[in-house]
Phi, psi and omega in degrees: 000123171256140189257155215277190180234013169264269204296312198116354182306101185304152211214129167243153195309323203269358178251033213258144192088339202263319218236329195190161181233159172246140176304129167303340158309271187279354182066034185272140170289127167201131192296156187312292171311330197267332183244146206256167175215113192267139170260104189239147189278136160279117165253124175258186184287334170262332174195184186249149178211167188274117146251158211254146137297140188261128201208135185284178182271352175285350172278001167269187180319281198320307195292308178325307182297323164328274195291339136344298210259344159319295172298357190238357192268000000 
């Protein structure tokens, strides 16, 4: 059994896309309520566009960037 890595929300394997996904960072299961999305640009050969990313919340920009200058202070 795997547990989201926000809540604690137990997760089953086989439902993973259906109920929950893994951040595309640490690559932790985190349930479908839990999860953030980041927009990042892409150059395609003819132009350019956004795609989104699945990202847990200790993993967004901001607390990252936090949590950095914490550690460096």
């Amino acid at each position: 059994m795997l547990k989201c890595k926000t809540c604690g929300k137990e997760l089953k394997e086989n439902e993973e896309g259906i109920t929950w996904r893994k951040c595309s960072i640490c690559k932790e299961p985190v349930c479908f309520d839990d999860i953030h999305y980041i927009g990042t640009w892409m150059r395609g050969l003819y132009k350019d566009y956004v795609t989104v990313i699945p990202v847990c919340e200790d993993e967004l920009p901001r607390k990252r960037l936090k949590k950095e200058l914490e550690q460096r202070l």
